[in-house]
C-alpha positions in Angstrom: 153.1 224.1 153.0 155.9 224.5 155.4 156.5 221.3 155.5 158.2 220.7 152.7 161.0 221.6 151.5 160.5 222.0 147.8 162.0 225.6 146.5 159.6 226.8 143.3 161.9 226.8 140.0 160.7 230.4 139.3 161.7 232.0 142.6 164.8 233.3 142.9 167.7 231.8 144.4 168.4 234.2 147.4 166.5 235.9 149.9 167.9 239.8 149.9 166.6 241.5 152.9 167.4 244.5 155.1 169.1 244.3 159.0 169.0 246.4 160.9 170.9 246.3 164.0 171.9 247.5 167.0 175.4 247.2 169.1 176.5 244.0 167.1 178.9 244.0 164.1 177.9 242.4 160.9 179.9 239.1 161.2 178.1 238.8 164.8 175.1 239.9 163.5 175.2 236.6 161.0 176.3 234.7 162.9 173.7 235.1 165.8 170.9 234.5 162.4 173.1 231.4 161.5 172.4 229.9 165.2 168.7 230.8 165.0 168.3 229.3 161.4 170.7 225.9 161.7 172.6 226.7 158.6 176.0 227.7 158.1 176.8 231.3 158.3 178.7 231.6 154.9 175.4 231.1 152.8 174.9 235.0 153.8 176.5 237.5 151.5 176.6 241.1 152.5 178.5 244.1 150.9 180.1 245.1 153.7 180.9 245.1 157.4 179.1 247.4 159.2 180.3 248.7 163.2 179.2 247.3 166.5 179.1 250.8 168.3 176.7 252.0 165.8 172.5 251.5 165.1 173.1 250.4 161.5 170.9 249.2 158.2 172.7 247.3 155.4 171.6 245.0 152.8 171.7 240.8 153.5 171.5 238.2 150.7 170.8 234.5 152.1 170.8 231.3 149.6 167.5 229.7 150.3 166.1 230.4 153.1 162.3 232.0 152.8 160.9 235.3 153.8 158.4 233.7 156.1 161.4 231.5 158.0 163.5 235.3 158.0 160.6 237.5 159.3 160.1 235.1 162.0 163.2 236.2 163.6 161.7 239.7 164.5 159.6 237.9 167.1 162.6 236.3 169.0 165.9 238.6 168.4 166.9 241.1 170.6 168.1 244.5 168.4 167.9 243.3 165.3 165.1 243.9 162.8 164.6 242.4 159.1 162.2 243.4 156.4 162.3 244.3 153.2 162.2 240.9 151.5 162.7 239.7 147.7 163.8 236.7 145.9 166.8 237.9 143.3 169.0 235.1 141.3 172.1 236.5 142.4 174.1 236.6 146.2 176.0 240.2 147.4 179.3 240.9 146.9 181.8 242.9 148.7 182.5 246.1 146.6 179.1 246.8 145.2 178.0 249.0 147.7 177.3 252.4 146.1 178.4 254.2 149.6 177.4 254.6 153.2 174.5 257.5 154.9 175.9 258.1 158.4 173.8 260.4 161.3 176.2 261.3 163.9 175.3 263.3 166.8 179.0 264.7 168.4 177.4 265.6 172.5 178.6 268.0 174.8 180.5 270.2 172.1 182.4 273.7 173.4 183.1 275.4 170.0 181.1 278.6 169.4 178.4 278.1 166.4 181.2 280.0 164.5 183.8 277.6 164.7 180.8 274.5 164.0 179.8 276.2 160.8 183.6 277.3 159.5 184.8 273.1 160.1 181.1 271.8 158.9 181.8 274.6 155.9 185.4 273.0 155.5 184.1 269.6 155.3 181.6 269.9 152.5 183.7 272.4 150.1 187.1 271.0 150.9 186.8 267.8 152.0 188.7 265.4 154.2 192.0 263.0 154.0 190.8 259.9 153.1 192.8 257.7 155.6 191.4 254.5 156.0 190.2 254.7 160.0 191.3 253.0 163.0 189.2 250.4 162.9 190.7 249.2 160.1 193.8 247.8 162.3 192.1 246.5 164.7 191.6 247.7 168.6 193.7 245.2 170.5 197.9 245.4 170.8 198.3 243.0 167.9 197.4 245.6 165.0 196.1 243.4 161.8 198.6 244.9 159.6 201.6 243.0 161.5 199.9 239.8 160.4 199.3 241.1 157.0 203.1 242.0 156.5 203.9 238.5 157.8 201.5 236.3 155.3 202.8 238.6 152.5 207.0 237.7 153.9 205.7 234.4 153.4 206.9 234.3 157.4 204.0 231.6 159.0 205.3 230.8 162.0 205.4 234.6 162.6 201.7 234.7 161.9 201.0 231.9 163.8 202.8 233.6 166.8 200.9 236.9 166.1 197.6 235.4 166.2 198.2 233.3 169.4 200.8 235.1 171.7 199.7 236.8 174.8 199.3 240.2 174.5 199.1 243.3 176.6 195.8 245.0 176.8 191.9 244.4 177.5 190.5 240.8 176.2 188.3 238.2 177.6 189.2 236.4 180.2 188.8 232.9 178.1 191.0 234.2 175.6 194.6 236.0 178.1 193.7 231.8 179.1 194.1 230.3 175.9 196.8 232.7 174.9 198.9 231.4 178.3 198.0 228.0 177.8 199.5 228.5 174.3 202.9 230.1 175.2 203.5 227.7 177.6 202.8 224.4 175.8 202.3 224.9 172.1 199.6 222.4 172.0 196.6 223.4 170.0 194.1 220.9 171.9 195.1 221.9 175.6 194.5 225.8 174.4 191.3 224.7 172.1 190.2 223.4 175.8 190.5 226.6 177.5 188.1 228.9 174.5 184.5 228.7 175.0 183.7 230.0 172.1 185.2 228.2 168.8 184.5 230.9 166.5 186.8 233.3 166.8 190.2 233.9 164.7 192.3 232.1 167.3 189.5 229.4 167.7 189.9 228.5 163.7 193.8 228.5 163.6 193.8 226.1 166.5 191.8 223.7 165.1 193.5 224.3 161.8 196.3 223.4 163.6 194.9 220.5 165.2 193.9 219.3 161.9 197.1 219.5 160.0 199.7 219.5 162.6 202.2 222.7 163.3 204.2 221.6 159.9 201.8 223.0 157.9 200.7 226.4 159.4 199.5 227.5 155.6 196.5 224.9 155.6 195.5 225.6 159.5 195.3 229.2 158.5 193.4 228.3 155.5 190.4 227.3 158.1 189.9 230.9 159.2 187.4 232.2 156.5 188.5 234.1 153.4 187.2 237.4 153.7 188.6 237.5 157.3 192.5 236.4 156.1 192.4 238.9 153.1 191.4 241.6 156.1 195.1 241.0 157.2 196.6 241.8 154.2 194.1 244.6 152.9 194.8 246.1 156.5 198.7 245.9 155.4 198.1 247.2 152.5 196.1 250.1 153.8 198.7 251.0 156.6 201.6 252.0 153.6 198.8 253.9 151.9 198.1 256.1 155.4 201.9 256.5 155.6 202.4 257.7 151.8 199.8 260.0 151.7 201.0 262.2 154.9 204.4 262.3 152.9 202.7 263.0 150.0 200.9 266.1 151.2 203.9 266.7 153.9 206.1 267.3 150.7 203.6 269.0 148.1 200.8 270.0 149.8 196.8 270.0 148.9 197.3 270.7 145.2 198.5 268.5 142.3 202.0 268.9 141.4 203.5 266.7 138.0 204.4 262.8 138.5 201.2 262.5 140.6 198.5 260.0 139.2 195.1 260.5 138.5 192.1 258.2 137.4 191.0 258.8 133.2 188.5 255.6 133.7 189.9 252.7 135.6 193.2 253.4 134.6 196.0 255.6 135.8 197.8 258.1 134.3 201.0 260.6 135.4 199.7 264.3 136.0 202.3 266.0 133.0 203.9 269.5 133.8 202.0 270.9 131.3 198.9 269.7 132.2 199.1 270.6 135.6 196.9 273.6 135.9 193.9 271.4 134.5 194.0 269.2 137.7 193.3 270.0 141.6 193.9 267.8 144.7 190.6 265.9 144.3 191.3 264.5 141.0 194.8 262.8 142.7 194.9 259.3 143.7 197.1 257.2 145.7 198.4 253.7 144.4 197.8 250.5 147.4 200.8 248.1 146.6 200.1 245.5 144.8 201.6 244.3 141.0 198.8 246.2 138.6 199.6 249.1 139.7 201.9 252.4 138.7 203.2 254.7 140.9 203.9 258.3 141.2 206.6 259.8 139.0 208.0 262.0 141.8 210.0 261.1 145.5 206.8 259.8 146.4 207.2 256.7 144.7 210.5 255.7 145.7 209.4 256.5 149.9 206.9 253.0 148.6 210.2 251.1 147.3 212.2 252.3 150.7 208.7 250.9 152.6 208.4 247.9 151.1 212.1 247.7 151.3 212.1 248.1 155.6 209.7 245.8 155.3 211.3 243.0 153.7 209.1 242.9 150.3 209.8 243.8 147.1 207.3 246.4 145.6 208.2 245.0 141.8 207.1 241.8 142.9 203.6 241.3 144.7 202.5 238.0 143.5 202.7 235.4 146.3 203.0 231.7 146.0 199.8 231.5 147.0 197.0 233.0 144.9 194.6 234.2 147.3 197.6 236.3 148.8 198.6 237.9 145.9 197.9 241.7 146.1 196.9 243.3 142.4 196.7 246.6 144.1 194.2 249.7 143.5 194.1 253.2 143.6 192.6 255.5 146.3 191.2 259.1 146.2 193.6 261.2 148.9 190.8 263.8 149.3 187.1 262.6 149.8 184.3 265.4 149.4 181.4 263.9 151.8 178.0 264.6 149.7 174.7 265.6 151.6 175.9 267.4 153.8 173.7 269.1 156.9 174.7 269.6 160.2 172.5 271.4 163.5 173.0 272.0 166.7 170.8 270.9 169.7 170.5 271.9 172.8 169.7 269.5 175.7 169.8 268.4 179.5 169.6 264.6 180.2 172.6 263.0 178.4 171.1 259.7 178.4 168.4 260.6 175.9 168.8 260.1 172.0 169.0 263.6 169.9 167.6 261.7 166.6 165.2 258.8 165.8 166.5 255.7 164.2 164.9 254.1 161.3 163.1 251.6 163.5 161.7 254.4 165.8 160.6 256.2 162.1 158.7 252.7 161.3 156.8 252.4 164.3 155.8 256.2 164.1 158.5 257.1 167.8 158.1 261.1 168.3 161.4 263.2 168.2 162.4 263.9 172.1 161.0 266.9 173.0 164.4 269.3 173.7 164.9 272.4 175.7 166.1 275.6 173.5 168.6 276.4 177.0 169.8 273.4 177.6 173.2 273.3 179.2 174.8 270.4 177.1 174.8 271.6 173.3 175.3 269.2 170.6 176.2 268.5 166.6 174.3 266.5 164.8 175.8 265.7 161.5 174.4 264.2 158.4 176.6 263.1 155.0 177.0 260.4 152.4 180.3 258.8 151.4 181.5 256.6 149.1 182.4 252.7 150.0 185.5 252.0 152.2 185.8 255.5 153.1 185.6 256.1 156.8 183.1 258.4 158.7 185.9 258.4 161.3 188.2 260.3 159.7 185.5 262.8 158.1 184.5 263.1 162.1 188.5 263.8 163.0 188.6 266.5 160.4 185.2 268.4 161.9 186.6 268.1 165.3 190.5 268.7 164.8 191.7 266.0 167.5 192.4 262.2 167.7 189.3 260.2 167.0 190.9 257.1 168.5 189.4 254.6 171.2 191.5 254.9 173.3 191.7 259.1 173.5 187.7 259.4 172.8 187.0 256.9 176.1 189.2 259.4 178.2 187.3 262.3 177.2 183.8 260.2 177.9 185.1 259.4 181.7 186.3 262.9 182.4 183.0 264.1 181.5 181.1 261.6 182.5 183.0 262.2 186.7 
């Protein structure tokens, strides 16, 4: 009876069901199902964020909400899709995820099918650096890692000026408003007036601020949700791993050399001189600051002192004042073999037209498009599996040998594209 509300002892806590989306990141994503359902959008637990620019499928947990209520949604949302329902005791949790299966068709390639095998070759024998990918710091002038730096200097008002200050580049109109508004008359209400929409980053610390006056920046900041202020410093975190590891292979190249540090279980241990022959470049890992953590025995692990150092932090001591900012620290593979790896080339005319079907087209039984064998566009279509927090970005960079970056790939699209 949907009428009442009564939720049977013996079924599960949670709703876990599947999403799959289009053009819409996963904190959107939620937040659009939040809206439809009336409930708040933290009783939603996922594993991971997945991209806008993408067609993507990811796991969902929701506290008590039923399948029935869910499935209804297919009828009314645009590009999104849910199904596969169960009732399980238990939410999702960031960091569970077993990995990621990415399809990614690279269009209108030039390389002769020699060059395509030799870097699809490369990629599945040798592998890739495992940088953590550009999306990672964010894509406006502001990158996250600044604000990460600042929470962990214990420097507020510098966060609070990081978050709110104009800045150069593309935004929303609403928000170059609110940011004005801000510089010129620090009041959180008159710049809360000028943003239509409450939710975003800015949104929260205004009314944080609102709430507990410009004294006490640390509890406005509190408002913005957890996951979403621990992305600041996890973003600092990953920018000193990006710079240590092009030292790192800078100074000894792709093979492991004593004083690195390699994983026997969860724990660390120095690569010895005399063990050195036992070991390759995919057994290394890379420390991320934090204070559980050792570091390598060679020059490598003084450059993260002399980092930390520049940046006014001391590498010995990562605790913070406040708990949640406190960084324990982990370790990081510096080469990533992608698994599954298949890769063919297409030929085709009409560059509007999709090269692969999606999951969705699969279920409701969409034919492949029909291609041309001389068509004059050629392009890659990729398949592989990586592990979590690894980024398909950088596995792409490494295929084609050039910047993957927003800003470089949107040039390319509109000379093209003229």
């Amino acid at each position: 009876d949907p009428r009442k509300h009564s939720w049977p002892k013996s079924r599960g806590s949670y709703c876990h069901f599947v999403l799959y989306k289009e053009n819409k990141d996963t904190m959107d994503a939620i937040n659009v199902l939040s809206k439809f359902l009336r409930v708040k959008p933290n009783i939603f637990s996922y594993m991971g964020t997945k991209d806008k620019r993408a067609i993507t499928v990811q796991e969902i947990a929701v506290l008590r909400i039923t399948a029935q209520r869910l499935a209804h949604l297919n009828k009314c949302l645009m590009n999104f899709k849910l199904g596969n329902f169960s009732y399980k005791n238990h939410p999702l949790k960031l960091g569970e995820l077993q990995g990621n299966h990415f399809t990614v068709v690279l269009r209108n390639i030039t390389g002769t099918d020699d060059q395509i095998e030799q870097a699809m070759h490369s990629l599945r024998e040798i592998g890739f650096i495992n940088y953590y990918g550009m999306q990672r710091f964010g894509t406006t002038a502001v990158p996250t890692y600044q604000i990460g730096r600042a929470i962990l200097q214990n420097n507020w008002n510098e966060v609070m000026d990081l978050i709110l200050k104009p800045r150069p580049g593309a935004e929303k109109g609403y928000l170059v408003k609110c940011r004005e508004e801000w510089a010129k008359t620090k009041d959180p209400a008159a710049a809360l007036k000028k943003l239509p929409v409450k939710r975003c980053v800015e949104g929260q610390l205004l009314r944080g601020l609102l709430k507990y006056g410009m004294k006490n920046i640390i509890s406005a900041f509190g408002i913005i949700p957890r996951n979403n202020r621990l992305m600041y410093i996890h973003s600092y975190q990953s920018y000193v791993w990006n710079n240590m590891v092009s030292k790192r292979i800078e100074e000894y190249g792709l093979r492991a050399v004593p004083g690195d540090l390699t994983l026997k279980g969860a724990t660390a241990v120095h690569i010895e001189e005399g063990d050195v022959d036992n070991y390759t470049i995919h057994d290394v890992v890379m420390p991320l600051p934090g204070f559980d953590v050792i570091y390598p025995k060679h020059k490598i692990g003084e450059a993260y002192k002399e980092m930390l150092v520049a940046d006014n932090l001391d590498i010995n001591n990562m605790r913070h004042k406040i708990r949640d900012y406190s960084l324990s620290g982990a370790y990081r593979k510096i080469i990533i073999r992608p698994q599954n790896v298949s890769w063919e080339v297409v030929a085709y005319n009409d560059p509007k037209i999709p090269l692969f079907t999606t999951d969705l087209d699969k279920l409701e039984g969409k034919p492949l498009p029909v291609l041309p064998t001389d068509g004059k566009f050629r392009a890659l279509k990729m398949e592989f599996s990586l592990p979590p927090s690894t980024y398909a970005t950088m596995a792409i960079r490494e295929v084609l040998k050039m910047d993957t970056s927003i800003k470089n790939q949107t040039q390319l699209n509109t000379t093209w594209l003229r």
